[in-house]
Phi, psi and omega in degrees: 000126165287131153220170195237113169281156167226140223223109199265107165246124168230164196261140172217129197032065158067035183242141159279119182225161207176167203192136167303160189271314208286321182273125178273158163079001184258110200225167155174182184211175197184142165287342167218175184287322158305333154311253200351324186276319161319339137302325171282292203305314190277338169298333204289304193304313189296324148287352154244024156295287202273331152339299202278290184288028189174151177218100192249157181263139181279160183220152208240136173212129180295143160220207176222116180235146230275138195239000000 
């Protein structure tokens, strides 16, 4: 099955670095972009890996901060 993401990227010292939008927590980086995407596939895959082996309940807490 395909599902579809959108994959939020900036150059950082000559890095490709980027994070699913749709996912918190898929972060990754690459020397060029295609690596960067490929790299995003496999953190995605590896966290619904350890997902699939455990099931913790999240937990939420506001907290507050001075901007």
């Amino acid at each position: 099955m395909l599902r579809h993401f959108t994959l939020e990227y900036w150059i950082d010292e000559d890095w490709y670095v980027g994070r699913l939008k749709e996912v918190p927590g898929v972060f990754s980086q690459g020397e060029t972009l295609e690596e960067l995407e490929e790299n995003i596939r496999d953190a995605y895959r590896l966290m619904t890996e350890s997902e699939d082996s455990y099931r913790a309940v999240a937990q939420t807490k506001e907290i507050e901060i001075e901007v």
